[in-house]
FITORVEX-845827 format. One record per residue (C-alpha): residue in one letter; x negated, y negated, z negated; residue number from 1. Coordinates in pm, 1 decimal. Layout:
<pts>
<residu=A px=X py=Y pz=Z num=NUM>
...
</pts>
This chain:
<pts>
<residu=X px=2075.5 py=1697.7 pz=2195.3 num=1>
<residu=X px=2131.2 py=1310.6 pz=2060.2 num=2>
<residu=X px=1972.8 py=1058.0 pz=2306.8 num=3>
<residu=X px=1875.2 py=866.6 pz=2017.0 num=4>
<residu=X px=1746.4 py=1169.2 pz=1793.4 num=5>
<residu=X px=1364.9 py=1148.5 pz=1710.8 num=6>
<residu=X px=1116.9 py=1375.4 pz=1931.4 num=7>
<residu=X px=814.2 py=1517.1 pz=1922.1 num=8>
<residu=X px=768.8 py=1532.1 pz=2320.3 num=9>
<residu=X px=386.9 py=1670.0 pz=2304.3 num=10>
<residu=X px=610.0 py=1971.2 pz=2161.6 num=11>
<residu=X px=792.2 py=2017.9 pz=2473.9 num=12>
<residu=X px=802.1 py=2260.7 pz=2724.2 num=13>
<residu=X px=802.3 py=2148.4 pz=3087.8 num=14>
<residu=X px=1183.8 py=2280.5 pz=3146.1 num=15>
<residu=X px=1251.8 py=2131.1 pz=2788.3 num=16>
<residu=X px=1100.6 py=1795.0 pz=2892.1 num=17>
<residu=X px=1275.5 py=1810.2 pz=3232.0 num=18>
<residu=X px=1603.8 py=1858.9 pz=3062.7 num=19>
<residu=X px=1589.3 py=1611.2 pz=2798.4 num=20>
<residu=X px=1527.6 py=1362.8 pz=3073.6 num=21>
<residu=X px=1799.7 py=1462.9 pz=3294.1 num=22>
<residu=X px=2020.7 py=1473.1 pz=3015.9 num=23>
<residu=X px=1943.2 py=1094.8 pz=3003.4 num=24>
<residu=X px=1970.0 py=1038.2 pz=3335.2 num=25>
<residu=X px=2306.0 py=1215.3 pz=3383.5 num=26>
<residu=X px=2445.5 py=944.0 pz=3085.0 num=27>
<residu=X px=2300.5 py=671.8 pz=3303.3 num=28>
<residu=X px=2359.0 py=784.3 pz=3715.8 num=29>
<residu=X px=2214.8 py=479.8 pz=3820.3 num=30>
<residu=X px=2017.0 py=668.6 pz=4091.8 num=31>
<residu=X px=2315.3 py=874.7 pz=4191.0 num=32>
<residu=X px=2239.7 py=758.8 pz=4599.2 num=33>
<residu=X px=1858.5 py=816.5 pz=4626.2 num=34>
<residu=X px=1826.0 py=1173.5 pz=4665.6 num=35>
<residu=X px=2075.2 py=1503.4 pz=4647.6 num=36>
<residu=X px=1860.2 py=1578.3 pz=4302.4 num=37>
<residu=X px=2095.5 py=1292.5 pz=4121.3 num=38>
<residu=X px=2438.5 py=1389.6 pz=4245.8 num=39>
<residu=X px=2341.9 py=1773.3 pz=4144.8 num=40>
<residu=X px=2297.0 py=1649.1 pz=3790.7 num=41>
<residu=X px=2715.8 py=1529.4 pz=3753.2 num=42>
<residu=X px=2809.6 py=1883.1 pz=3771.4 num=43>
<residu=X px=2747.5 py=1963.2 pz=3409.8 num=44>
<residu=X px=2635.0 py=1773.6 pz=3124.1 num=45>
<residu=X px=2419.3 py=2124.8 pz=2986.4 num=46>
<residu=X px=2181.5 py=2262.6 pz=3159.6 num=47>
<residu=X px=2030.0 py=2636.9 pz=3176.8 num=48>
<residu=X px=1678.9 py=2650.2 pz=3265.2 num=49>
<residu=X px=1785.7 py=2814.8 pz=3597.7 num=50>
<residu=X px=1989.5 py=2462.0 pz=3628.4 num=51>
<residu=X px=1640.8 py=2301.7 pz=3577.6 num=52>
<residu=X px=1449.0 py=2525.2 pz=3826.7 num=53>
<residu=X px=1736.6 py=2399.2 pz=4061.8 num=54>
<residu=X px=1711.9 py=2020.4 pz=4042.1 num=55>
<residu=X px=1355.5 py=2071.8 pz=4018.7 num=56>
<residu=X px=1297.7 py=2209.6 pz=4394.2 num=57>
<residu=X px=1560.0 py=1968.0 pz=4519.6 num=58>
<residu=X px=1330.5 py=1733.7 pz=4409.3 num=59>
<residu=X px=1082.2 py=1606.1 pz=4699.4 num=60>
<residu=X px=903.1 py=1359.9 pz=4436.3 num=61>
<residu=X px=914.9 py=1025.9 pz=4641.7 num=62>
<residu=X px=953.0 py=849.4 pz=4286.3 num=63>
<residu=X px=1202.9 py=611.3 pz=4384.0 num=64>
<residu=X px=1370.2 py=666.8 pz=4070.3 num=65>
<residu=X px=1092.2 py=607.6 pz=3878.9 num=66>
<residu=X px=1069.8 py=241.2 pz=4002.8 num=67>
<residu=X px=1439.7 py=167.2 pz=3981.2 num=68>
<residu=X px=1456.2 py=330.4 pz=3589.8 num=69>
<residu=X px=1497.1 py=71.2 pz=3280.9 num=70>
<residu=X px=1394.4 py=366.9 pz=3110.3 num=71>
<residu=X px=1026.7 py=383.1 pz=3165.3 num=72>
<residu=X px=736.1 py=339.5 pz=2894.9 num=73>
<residu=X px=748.4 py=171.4 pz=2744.4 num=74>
<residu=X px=1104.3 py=219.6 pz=2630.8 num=75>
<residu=X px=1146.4 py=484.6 pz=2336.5 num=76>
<residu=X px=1282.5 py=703.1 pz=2604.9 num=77>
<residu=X px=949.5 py=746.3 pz=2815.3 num=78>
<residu=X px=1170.9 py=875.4 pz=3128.1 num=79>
<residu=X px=929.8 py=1000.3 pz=3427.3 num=80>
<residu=X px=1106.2 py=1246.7 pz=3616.1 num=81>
<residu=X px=895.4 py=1230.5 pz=3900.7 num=82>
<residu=X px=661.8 py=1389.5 pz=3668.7 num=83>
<residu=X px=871.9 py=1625.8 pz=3500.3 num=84>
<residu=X px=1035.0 py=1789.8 pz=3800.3 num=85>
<residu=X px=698.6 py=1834.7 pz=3939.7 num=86>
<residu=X px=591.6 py=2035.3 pz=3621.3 num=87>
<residu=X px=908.5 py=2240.7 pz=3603.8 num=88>
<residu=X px=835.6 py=2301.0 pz=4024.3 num=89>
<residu=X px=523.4 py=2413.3 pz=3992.3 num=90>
<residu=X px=577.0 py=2625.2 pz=3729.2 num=91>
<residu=X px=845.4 py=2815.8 pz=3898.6 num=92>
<residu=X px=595.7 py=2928.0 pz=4159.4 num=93>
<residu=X px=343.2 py=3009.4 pz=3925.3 num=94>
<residu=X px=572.9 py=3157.1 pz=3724.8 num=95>
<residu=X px=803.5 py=3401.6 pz=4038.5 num=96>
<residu=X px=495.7 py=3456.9 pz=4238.6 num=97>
<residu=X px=314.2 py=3741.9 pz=4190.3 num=98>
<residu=X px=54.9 py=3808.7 pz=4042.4 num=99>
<residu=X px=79.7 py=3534.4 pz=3844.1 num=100>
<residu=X px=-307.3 py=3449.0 pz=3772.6 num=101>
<residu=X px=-426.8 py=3364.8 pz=4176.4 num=102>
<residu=X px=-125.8 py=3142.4 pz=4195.5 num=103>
<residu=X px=-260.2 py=2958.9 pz=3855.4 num=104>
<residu=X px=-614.8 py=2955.9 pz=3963.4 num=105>
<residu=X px=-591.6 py=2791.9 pz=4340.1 num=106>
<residu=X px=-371.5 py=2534.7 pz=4144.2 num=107>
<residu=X px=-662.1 py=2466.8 pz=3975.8 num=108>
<residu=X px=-975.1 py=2542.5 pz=4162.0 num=109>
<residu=X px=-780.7 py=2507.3 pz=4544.3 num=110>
<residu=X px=-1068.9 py=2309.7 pz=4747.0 num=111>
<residu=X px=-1341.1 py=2542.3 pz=4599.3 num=112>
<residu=X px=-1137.7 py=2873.3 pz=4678.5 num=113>
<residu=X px=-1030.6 py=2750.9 pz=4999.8 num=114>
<residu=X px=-1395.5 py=2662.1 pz=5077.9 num=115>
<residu=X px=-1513.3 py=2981.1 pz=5001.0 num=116>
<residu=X px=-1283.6 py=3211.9 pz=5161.7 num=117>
<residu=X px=-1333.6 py=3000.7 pz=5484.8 num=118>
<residu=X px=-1709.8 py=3065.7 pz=5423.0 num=119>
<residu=X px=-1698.6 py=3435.2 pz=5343.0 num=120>
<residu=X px=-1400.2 py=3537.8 pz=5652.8 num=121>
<residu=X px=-1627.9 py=3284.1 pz=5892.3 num=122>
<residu=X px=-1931.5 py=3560.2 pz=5835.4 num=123>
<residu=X px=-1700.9 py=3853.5 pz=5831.9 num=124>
<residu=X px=-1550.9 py=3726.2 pz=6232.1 num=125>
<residu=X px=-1902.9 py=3597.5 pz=6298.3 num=126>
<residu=X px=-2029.9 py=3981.9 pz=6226.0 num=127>
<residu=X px=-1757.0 py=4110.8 pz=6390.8 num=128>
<residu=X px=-1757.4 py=3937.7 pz=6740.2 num=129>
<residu=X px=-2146.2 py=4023.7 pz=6769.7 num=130>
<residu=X px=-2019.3 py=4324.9 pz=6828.1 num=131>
<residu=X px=-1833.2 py=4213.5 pz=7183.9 num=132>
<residu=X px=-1605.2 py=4494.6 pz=7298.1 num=133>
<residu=X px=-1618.4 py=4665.8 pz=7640.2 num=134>
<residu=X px=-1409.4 py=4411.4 pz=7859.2 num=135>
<residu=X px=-1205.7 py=4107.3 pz=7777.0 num=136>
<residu=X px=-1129.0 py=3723.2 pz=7881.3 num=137>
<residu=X px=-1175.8 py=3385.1 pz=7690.1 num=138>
<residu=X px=-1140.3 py=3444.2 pz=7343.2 num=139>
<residu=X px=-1129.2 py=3785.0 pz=7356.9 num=140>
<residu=X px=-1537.1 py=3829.0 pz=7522.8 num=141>
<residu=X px=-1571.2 py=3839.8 pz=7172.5 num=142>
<residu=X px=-1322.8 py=3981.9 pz=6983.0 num=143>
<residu=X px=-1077.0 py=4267.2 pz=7117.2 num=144>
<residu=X px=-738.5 py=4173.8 pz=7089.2 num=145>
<residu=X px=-606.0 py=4515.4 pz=6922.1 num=146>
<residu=X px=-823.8 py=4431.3 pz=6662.8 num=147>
<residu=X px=-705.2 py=4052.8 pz=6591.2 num=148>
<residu=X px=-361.9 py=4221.9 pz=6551.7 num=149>
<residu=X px=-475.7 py=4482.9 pz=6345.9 num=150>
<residu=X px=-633.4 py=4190.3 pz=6118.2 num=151>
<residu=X px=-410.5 py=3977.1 pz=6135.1 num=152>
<residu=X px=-26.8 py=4135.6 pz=6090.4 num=153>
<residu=X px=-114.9 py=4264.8 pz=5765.3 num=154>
<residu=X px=-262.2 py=3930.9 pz=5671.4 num=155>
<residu=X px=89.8 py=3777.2 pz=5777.5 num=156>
<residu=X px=297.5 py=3976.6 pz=5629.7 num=157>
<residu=X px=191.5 py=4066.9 pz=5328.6 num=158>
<residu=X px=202.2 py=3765.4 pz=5163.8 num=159>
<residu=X px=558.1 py=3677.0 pz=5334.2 num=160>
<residu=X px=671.7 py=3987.9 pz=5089.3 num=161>
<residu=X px=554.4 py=3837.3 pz=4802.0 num=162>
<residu=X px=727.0 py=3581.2 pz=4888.8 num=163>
<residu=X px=1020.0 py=3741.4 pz=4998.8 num=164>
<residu=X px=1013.8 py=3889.7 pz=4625.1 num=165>
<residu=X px=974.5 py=3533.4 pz=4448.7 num=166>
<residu=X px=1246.2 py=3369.6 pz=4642.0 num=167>
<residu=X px=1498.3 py=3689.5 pz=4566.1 num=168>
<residu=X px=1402.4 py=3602.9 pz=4129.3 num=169>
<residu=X px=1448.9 py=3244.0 pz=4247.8 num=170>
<residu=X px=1786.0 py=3291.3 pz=4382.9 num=171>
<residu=X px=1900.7 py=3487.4 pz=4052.9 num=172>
<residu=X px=1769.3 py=3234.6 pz=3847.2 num=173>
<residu=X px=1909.3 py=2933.0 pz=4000.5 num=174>
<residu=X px=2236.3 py=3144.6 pz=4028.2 num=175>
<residu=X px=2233.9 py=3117.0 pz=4427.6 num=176>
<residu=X px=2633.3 py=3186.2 pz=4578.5 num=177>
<residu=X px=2639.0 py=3457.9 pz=4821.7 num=178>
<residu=X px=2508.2 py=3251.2 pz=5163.8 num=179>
<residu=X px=2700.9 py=3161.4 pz=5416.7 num=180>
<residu=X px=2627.6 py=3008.5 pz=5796.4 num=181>
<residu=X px=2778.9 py=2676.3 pz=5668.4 num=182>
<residu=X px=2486.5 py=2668.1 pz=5402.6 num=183>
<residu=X px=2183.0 py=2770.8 pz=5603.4 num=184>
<residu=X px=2334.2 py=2468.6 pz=5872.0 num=185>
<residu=X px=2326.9 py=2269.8 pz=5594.9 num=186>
<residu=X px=2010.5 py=2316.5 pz=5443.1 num=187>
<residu=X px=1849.8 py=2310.5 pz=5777.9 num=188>
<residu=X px=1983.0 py=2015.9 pz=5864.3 num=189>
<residu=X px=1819.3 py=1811.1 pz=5561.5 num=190>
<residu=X px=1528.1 py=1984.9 pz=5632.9 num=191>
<residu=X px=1498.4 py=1887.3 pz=5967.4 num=192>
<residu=X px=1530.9 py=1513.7 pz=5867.3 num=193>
<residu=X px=1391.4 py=1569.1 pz=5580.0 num=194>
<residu=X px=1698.0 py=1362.1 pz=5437.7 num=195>
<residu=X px=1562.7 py=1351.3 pz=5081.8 num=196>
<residu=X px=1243.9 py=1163.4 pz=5148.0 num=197>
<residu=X px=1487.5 py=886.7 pz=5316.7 num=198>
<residu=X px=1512.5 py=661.9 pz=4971.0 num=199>
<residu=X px=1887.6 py=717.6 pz=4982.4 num=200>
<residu=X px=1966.0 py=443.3 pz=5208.6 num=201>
<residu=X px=1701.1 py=564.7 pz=5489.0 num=202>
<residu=X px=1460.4 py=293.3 pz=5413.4 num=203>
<residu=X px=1166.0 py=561.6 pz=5312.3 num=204>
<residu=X px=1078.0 py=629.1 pz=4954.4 num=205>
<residu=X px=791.3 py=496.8 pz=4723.7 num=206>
<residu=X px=548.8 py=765.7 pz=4689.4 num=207>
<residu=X px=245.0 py=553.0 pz=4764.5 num=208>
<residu=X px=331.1 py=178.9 pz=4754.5 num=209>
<residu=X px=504.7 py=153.7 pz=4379.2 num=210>
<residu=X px=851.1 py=-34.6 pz=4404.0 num=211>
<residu=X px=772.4 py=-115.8 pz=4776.9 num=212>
<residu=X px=975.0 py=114.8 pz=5059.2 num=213>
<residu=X px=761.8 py=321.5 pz=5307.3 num=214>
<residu=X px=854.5 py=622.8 pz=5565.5 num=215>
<residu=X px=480.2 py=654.2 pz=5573.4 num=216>
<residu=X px=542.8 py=998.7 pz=5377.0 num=217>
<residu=X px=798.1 py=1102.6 pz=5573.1 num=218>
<residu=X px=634.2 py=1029.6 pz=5893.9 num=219>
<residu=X px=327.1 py=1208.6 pz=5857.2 num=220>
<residu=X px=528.0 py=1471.3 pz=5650.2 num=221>
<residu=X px=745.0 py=1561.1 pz=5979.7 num=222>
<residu=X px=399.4 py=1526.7 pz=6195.6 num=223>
<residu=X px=277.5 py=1828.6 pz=5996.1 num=224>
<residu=X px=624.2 py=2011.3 pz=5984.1 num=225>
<residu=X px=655.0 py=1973.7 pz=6326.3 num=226>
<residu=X px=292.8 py=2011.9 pz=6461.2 num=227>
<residu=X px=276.8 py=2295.9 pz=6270.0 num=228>
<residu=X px=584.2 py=2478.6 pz=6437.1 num=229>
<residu=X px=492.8 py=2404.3 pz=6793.5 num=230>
<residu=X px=151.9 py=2566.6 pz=6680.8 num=231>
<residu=X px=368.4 py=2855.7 pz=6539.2 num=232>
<residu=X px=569.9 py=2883.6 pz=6861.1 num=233>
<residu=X px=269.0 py=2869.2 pz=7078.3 num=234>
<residu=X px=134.5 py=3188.5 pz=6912.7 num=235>
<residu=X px=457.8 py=3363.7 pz=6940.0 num=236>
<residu=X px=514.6 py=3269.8 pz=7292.3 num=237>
<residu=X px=163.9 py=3384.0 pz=7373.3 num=238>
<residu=X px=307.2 py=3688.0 pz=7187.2 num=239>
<residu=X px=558.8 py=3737.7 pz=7444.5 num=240>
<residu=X px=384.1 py=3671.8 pz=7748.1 num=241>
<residu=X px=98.0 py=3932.2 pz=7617.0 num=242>
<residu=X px=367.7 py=4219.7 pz=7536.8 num=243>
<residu=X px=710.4 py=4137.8 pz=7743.5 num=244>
<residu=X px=541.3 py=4004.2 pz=8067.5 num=245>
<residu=X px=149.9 py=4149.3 pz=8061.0 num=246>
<residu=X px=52.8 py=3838.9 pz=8123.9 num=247>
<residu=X px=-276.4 py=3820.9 pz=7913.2 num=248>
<residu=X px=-490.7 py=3507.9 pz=7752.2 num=249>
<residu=X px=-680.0 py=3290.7 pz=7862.4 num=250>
<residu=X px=-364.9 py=3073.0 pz=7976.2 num=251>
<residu=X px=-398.9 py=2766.7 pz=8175.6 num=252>
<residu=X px=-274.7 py=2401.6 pz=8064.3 num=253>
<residu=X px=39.5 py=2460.4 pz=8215.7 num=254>
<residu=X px=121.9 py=2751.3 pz=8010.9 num=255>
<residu=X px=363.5 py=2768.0 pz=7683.4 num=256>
<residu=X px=103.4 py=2837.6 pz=7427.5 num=257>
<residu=X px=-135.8 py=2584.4 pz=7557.3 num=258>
<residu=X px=207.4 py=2277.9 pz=7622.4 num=259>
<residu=X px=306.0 py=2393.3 pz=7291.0 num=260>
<residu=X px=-26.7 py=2400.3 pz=7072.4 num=261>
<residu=X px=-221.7 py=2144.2 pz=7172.6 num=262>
<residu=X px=43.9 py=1864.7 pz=7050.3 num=263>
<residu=X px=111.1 py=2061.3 pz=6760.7 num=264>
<residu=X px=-276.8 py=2094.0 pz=6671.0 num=265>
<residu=X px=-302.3 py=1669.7 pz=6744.5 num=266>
<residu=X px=27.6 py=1642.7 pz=6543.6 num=267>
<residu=X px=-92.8 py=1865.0 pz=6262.5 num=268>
<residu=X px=-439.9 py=1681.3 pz=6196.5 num=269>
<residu=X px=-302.2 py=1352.1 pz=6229.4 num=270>
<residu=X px=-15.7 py=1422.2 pz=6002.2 num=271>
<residu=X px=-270.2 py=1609.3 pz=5755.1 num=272>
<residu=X px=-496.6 py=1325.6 pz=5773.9 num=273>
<residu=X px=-220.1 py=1073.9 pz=5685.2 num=274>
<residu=X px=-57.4 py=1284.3 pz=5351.8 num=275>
<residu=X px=-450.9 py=1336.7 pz=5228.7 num=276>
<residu=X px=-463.8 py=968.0 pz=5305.6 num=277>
<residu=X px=-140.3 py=897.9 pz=5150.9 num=278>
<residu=X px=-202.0 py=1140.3 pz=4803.5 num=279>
<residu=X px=-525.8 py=889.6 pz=4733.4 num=280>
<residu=X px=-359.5 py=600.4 pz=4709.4 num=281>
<residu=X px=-30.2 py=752.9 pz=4491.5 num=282>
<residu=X px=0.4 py=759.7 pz=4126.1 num=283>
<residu=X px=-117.3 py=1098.3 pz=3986.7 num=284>
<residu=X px=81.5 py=1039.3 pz=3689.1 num=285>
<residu=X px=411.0 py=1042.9 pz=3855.6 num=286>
<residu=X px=355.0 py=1421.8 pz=3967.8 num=287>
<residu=X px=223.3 py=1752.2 pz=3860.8 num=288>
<residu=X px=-157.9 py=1594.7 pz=3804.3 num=289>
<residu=X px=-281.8 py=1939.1 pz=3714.7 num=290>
<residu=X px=-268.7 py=2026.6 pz=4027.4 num=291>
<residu=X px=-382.4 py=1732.4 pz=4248.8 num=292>
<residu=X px=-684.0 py=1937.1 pz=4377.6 num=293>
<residu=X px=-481.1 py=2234.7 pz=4455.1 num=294>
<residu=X px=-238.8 py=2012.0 pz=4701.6 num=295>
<residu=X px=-523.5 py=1864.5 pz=4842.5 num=296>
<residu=X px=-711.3 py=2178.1 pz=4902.4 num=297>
<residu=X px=-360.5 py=2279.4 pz=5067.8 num=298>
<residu=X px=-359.1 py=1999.0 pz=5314.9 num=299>
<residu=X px=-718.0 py=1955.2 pz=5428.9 num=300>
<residu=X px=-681.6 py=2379.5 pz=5511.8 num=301>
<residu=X px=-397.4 py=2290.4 pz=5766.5 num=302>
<residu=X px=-590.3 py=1992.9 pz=5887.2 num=303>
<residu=X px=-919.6 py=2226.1 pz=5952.8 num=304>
<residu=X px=-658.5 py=2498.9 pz=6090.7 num=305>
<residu=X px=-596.1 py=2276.0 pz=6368.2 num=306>
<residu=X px=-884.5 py=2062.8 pz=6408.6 num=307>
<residu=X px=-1082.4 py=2423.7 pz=6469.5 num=308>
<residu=X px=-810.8 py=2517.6 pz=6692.5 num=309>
<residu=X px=-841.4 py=2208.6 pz=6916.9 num=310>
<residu=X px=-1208.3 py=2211.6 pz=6922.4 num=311>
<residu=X px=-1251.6 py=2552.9 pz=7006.5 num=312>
<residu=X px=-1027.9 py=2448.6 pz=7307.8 num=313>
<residu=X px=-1248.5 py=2177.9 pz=7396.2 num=314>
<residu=X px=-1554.4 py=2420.2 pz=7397.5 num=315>
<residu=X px=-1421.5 py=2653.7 pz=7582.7 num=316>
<residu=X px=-1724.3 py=2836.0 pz=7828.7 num=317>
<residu=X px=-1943.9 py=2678.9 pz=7625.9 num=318>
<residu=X px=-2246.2 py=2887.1 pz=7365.8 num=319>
<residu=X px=-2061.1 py=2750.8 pz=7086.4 num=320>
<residu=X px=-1701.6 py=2947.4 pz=7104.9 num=321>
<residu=X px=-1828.9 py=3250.8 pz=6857.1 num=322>
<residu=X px=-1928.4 py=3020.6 pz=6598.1 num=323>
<residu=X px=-1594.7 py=2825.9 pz=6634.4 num=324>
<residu=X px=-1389.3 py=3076.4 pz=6706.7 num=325>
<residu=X px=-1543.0 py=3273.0 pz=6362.6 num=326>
<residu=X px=-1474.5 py=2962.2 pz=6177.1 num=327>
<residu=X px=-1084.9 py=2885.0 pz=6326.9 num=328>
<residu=X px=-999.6 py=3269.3 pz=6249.0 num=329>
<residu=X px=-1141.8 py=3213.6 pz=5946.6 num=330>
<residu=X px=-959.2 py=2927.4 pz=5872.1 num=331>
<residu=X px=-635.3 py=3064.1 pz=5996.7 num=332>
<residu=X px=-704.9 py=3389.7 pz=5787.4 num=333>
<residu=X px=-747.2 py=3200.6 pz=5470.6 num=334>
<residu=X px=-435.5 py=2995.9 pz=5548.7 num=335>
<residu=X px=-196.0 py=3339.2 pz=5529.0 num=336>
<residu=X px=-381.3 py=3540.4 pz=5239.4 num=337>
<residu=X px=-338.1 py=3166.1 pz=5000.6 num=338>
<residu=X px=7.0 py=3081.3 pz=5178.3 num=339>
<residu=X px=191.8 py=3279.9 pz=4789.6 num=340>
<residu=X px=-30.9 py=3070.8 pz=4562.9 num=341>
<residu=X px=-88.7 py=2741.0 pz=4759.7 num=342>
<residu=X px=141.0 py=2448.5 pz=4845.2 num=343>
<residu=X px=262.9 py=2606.3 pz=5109.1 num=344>
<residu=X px=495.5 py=2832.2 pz=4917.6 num=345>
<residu=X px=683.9 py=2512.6 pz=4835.0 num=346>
<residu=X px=868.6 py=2507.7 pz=5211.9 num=347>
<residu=X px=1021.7 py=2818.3 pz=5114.0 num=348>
<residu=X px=1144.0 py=2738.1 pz=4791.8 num=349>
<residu=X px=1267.4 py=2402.1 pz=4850.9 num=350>
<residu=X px=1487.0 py=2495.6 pz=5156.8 num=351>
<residu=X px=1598.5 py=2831.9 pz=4943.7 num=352>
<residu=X px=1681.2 py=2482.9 pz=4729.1 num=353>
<residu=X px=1887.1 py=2344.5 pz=4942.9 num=354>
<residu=X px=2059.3 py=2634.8 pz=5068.3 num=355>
<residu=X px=2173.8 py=2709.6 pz=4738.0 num=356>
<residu=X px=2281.5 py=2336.3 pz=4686.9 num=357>
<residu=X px=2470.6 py=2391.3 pz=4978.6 num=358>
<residu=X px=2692.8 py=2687.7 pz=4821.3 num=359>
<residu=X px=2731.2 py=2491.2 pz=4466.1 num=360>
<residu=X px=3064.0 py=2294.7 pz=4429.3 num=361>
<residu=X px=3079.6 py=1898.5 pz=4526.4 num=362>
<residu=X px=2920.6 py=1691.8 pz=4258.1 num=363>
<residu=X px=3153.7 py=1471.8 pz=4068.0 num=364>
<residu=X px=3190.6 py=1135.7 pz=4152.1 num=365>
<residu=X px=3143.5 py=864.4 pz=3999.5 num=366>
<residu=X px=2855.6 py=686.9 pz=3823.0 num=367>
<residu=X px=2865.5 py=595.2 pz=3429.0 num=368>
</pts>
């Protein structure tokens, strides 16, 4: 494709659009240090559309780039890769989760789904813990524990296969190397620091202040990340207490699942609060803008996860625990069934991203 050949770019596909930008951007490198989305590009100067899938879920769409290009509108070249990665991204979960349609529709109608399946489970638990079993503690006056785990396994794993299923087409279609330790370190590793929302140079990115630095994102970003694994270790320890040791809930302040959720459940909603926050004041245009409502639908479910969670806490002993609890299960059960078609699939494929960055060759060096 000539750079200066005439385009029609309403014509474009999102992967076409994505790659006649990057084609672009690969001639200029000038962004070669801000993210490992750049350096990718200097391995080839074609691309396959599995290339573009690639690049696309490297990308963590903190739109430096986008303020440092001379390439903008309104030059003739119209670059916005922000934008274009973000179509290509989305469309490769719509596209490799299945079925296809659900993942489509919460894109577009997210808060309303979310809403309603909160509404609809909170009757269902509601129903279900007037009818209080035999015996049980805390939580489980109202609802038997056997039949929790007989709700909620299925609920959790079921849609972890779909996923399962997506990421094994993702891997073929990015061309994924067979994986090694050294990778998954890796890949881990920029996960945990979440290097790529580090502007490069670690002075933040510019997701919500235009060319102005911030680690606003990435601070509230590893708030939720992190909150939201303590929360997940909390259940499992309370897991193994239950099963390995018979040691049953309610557990005391002192106890794993309680040292373990409550700062991830304070983490989580203040970290939810501050990407909501953060997504009002960012330009729609420089991401996937189709589906603003379904990433904000996707948030504001984690922050109601653990805001239920706490306050059910808090009430403990109290008249109001079945109405909470019945709306934090409910909350929680909506969270798994939507975790294939919401934002949340997006952890999955963006480390399964870096993992197979990991086991591509070193990028050339070199900028043009």
């Amino acid at each position: 494709m000539s750079l200066d050949q005439p385009l029609d770019l309403t014509t474009l596909t999102a992967t076409e659009e994505a790659r006649r930008q990057i084609a672009i951007c690969n001639a200029c490198r000038y962004c070669e240090g801000y993210c490992a989305v750049f350096p990718a590009m200097t391995r080839q100067k074609a691309f396959a559309d599995g290339d573009i899938t690639h690049l696309a879920n490297l990308c963590h769409n903190c739109r430096g780039c986008y303020y440092a290009c001379q390439y903008t509108a309104p030059h003739e070249f119209a670059l916005n890769l922000p934008a274009a990665l973000a179509e290509v991204r989305v469309d490769s979960w719509e596209r490799l989760i299945r079925p296809q349609g659900l993942s489509r529709l919460f894109q577009s109608h997210g808060v309303a789904i979310a809403a309603l399946a909160v509404v609809a489970l909170t009757g269902f638990f509601w129903a279900l813990a007037a009818l209080k079993p035999p015996s049980g503690a805390g939580f489980y006056a109202y609802l038997a524990h056997d039949a929790l785990v007989a709700i909620f396994v299925p609920a959790f794993v079921a849609p972890l296969a779909v996923i399962a299923v997506a990421l094994r087409d993702y891997w073929r279609e990015v061309g994924g190397a067979p994986v090694r330790l050294a990778h998954l370190v890796s890949a881990l590793r920029d996960a945990a620091r979440l290097k790529n929302l580090s502007g490069g140079q670690g002075q933040g990115c510019n997701f919500e202040q235009g060319d102005r630095y911030s680690n606003r994102r990435r601070v509230q970003h590893h708030l939720m990340m992190y909150g939201f694994l303590l929360c997940f270790a909390a259940t499992s320890s309370a897991t193994v207490l239950h099963y390995g040791f018979g040691w049953q809930a309610p557990y005391p302040i002192w106890a794993p699942p309680k040292l373990l959720g409550i700062p991830g459940g304070v983490m989580m909603v203040v970290g939810g609060a501050g990407l909501a926050w953060l997504k009002t004041k960012a330009d729609p245009t420089l991401g996937a803008a189709r589906v603003w409502g379904g990433e904000m639908a996707f948030i504001l479910l984690l922050v109601v996860v653990a805001a239920t969670g706490l306050v059910l806490y808090a009430a403990t002993g109290t008249a109001a625990v079945p109405a909470l609890l019945a709306l934090h299960l409910a909350s929680v059960m909506t969270l798994f069934l939507l975790m294939p078609f919401s934002k949340m699939v997006h952890g999955f494929f963006r480390f399964a991203a870096l993992v197979a960055e990991a086991g591509k060759p070193a990028p050339q060096g070199g900028g043009a």
